[in-house]
N, C-alpha and C positions, 0 to 999 in steps of 0.2 A: 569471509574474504577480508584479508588485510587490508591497510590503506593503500602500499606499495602496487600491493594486485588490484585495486577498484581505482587508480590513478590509470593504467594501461588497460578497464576496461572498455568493453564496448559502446555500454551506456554512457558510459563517461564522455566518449569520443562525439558519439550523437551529438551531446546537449550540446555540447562544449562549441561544433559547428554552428548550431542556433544561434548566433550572435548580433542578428539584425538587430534587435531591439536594444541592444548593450549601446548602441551610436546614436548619437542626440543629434538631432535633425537640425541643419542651421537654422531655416527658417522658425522652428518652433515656437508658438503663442504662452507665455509664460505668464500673463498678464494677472489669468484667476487665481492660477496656483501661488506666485508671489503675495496675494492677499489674504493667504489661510497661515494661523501662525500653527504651526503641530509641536504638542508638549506632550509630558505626562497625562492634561486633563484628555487628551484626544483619545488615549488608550481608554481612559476609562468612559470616555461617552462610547465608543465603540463594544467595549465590556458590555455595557447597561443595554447596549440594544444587539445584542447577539451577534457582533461584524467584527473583524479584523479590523484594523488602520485603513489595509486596502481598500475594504470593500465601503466602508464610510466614507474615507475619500470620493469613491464615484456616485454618491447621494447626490440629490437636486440641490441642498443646502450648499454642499465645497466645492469638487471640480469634476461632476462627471463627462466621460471621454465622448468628444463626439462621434460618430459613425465615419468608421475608416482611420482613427486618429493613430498615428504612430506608436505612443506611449502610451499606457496607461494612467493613472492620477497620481498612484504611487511615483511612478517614472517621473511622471513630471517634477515633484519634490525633490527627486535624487539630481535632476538636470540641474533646475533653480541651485541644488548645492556645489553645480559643479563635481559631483561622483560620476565616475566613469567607473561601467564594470569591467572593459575588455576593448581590444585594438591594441594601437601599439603605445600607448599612456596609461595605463588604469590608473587612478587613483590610488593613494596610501589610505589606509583605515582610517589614520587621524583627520584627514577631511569630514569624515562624519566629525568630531568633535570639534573641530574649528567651526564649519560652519552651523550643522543639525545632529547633534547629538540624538535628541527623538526621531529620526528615523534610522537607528542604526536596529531597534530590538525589530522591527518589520521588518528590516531588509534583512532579517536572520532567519525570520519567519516565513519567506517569502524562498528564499535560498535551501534552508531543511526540505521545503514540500517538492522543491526540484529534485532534492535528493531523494523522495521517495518517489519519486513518479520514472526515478532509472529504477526501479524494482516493479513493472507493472505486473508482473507474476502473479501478486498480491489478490487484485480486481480476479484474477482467472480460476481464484479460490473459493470467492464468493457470492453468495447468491445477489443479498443485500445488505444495507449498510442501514442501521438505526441509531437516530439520536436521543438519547433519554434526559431526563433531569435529574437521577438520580444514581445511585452509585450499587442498588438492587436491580434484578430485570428476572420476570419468569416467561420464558419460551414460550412458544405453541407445542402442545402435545398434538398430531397427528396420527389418526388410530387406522395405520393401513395394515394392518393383522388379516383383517374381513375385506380385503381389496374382490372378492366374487359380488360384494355386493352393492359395491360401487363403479357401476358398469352402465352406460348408455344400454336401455331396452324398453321394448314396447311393458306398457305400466295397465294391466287391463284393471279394471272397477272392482276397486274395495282391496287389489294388492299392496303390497306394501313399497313404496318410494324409494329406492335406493337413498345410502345415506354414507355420508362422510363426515364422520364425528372429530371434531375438533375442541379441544379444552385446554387448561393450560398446564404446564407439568407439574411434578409434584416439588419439586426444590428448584427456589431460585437461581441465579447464578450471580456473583460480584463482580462486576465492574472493578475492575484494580486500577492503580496509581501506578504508570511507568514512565520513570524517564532518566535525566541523567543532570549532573553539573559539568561545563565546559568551566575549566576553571584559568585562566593567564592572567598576566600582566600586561596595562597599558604599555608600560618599556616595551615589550615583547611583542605587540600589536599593532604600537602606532605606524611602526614603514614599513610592514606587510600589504600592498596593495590588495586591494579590494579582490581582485583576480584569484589572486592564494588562497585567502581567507574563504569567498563563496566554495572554493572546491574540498574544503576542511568541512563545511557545512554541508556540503551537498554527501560526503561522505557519509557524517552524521543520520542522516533522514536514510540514506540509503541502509545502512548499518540497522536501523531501528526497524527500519519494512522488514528487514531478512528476520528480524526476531519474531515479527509480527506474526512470520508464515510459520515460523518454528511453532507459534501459540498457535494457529490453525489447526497443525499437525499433529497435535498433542491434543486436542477438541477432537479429530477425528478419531484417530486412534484409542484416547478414554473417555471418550463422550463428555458430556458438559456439568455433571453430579446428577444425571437424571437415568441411571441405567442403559444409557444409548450408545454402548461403545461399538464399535463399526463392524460386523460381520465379517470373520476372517476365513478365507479359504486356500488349502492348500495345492501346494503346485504338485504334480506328478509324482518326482522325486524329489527327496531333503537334499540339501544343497547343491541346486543347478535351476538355471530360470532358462526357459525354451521358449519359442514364437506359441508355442500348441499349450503353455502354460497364460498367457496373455489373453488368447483369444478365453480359455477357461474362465478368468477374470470376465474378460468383454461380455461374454454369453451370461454372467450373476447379473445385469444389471437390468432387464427386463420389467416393468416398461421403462425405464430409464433409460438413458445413455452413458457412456463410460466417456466424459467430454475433456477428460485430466487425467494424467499419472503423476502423481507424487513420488520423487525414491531420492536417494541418496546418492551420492556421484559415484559409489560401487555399482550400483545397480543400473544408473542412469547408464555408464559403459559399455554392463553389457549389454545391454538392450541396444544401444547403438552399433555396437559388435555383432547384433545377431544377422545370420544369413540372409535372410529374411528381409532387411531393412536397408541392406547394401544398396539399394540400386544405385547408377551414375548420376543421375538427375539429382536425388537426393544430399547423396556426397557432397556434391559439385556446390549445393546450398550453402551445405554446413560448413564446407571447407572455406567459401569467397564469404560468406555474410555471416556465419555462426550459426546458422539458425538449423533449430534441432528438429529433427523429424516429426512425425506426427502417427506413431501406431496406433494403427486401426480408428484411424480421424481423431485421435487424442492429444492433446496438449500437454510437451513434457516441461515437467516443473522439481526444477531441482530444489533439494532441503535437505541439509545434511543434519537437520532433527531427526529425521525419518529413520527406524532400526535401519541397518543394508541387510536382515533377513527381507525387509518387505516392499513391497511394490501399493503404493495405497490409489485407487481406483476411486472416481465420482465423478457424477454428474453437476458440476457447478452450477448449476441454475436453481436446484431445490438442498441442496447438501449443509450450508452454513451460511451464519448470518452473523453480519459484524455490528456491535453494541458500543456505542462513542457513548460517556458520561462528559467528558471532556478533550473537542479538537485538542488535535495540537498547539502548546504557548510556548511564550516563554515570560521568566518575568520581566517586563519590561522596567521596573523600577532599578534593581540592580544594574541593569546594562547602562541607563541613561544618568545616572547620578554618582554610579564607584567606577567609572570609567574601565568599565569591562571587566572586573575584578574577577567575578563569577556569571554566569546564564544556566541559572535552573528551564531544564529543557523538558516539558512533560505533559504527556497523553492520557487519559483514560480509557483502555479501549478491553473488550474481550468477546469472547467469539460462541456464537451457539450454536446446536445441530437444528435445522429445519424438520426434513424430514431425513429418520436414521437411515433408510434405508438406499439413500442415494449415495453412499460409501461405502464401501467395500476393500478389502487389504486381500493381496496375495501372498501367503507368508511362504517363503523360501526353503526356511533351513526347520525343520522342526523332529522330532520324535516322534 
């Protein structure tokens, strides 16, 4: 998706109405936050103990938020500066450098995570989410080959225990380094209101989640370096998808569930086009609110990673597992001291199969 297009999207429109919190409350208690000076050194005590800006602002030490408080500790910082995000004044950027320059790389930080939380597709991919320390990770091997002998049953004297062997695979996977440079000029930033700037940012996050699922896609479809690539079966006939090719799909995934469809906006189409999927009620969703069917209680999730031969099929609850080496930063040094020059923007994240056989692809067009 362009900027052009994610400016008039839906998600977009959502957040963008969330605006309660953008208005700083008259009465508001500024007393403690005016007492905390936030610099450079704040990023790095925040560094050293695993937090954000944000989340160390609301320690017992600086200014945690009372129960029911308006703004959050961050908010409050931005209020003390007189930043407005939104109404009918926002602020120009250059208020962060007149008055707090150190809160302009959180308030970036803070703005990206918005931007990926308009792509929650994401969460509907995966099982679970792990943090490591390191920049290696080896999976679980799960050995359901012998699934006859991991069955609830009576167990008489001296037989054998059902069992479900669990080890770890045989090649690790890497955690890689993504992200990107936002490169401008203070000229170029300073009287761009606050307003502009968060929805260039919320782009950004948004833009990175969509790659993120593209990495999903690519994890399911050639497994993770461990021989686990996702079970493919064909539909009926080579080129045409039918409701009676779907349910084929649905019916592989025993004991599983089929809780996601993954495809490509070819394919997402037709399946929206199919006879089958017409009803009124349904329509009537997708037409007033966007919102996309649900075959055979499935969750459709577009990714134009995905071939348009295939329809990719899973159970998200056991299917993949997300591996963070490193949340998301940025560098907060360049942003606070070269006056916006550049913002190294970057993740470490990548993705592994759980168990293989809670994926499955329906491939379309084949020989």
């Amino acid at each position: 998706m362009d900027f052009n297009s994610f400016l008039s999207s839906a998600a977009l429109a959502n957040l963008s109405r969330d605006s309660a919190r953008d208005q700083i409350p008259s009465n508001l208690d500024l007393t403690r936050a005016a007492a905390l000076e936030i610099s450079r050194d704040s990023y790095l005590e925040a560094e050293s103990r695993g937090l954000t800006l944000s989340e160390l602002l609301e320690t017992e030490e600086y200014d945690p938020s009372p129960l029911g408080s308006p703004l959050d500790a961050f908010e409050r910082q931005l209020a003390l500066a007189g930043v407005r995000l939104a109404g009918r004044q926002p602020t120009s950027v250059e208020q962060f450098y007149q008055k707090a320059p150190a809160l302009l790389p959180e308030f970036m930080l803070r703005e990206l995570k918005k931007g990926q939380q308009m792509r929650p597709e994401l969460n509907k991919l995966i099982a679970s989410s792990t943090v490591i320390n390191s920049n290696r990770y080896t999976p679980f091997f799960i050995d359901t080959a012998s699934t006859g002998k991991f069955s609830l049953r009576p167990v008489g004297e001296g037989a054998e225990i059902p069992q479900l062997i669990v080890t770890e695979q045989t090649h690790a996977i890497t955690v890689g380094d993504f992200g990107l440079t936002l490169k401008t000029s203070y000229r170029a930033l300073r009287h761009r209101s606050t307003a502009q700037f968060r929805v260039l940012l919320w782009y950004i996050g948004f833009k990175m989640q969509t790659d993120k699922i593209g990495m999903i896609v690519n994890t399911i479809i050639n497994g993770d370096g461990n021989a686990n690539s996702a079970k493919v079966v064909n539909a009926a006939a080579t080129g045409a998808l039918t409701y009676a090719d779907l349910v084929t799909l649905w019916s592989q995934f025993a004991p599983f569930e089929m809780t996601t469809l993954v495809c490509h906006i070819d394919k997402l189409k037709t399946i929206l086009n199919l006879s089958e999927f017409k009803d009124p009620l349904i329509g009537y969703r997708f037409q007033q609110q966007g919102d996309l069917i649900n075959p055979l209680g499935s969750t459709l999730v577009r990714s134009d990673e995905v071939p348009t031969d295939y329809v990719i099929g899973l159970d998200n609850r056991f299917a993949i597992e997300e591996v963070i080496a490193q949340p998301l930063m940025i560098e907060y040094d360049k942003v606070i001291e070269q006056r916006f020059e550049e913002a190294v923007i970057s993740e470490a994240v990548a993705y592994a199969k759980i168990v293989k056989d809670a994926a499955i692809i329906l491939d379309t067009v084949f020989s």
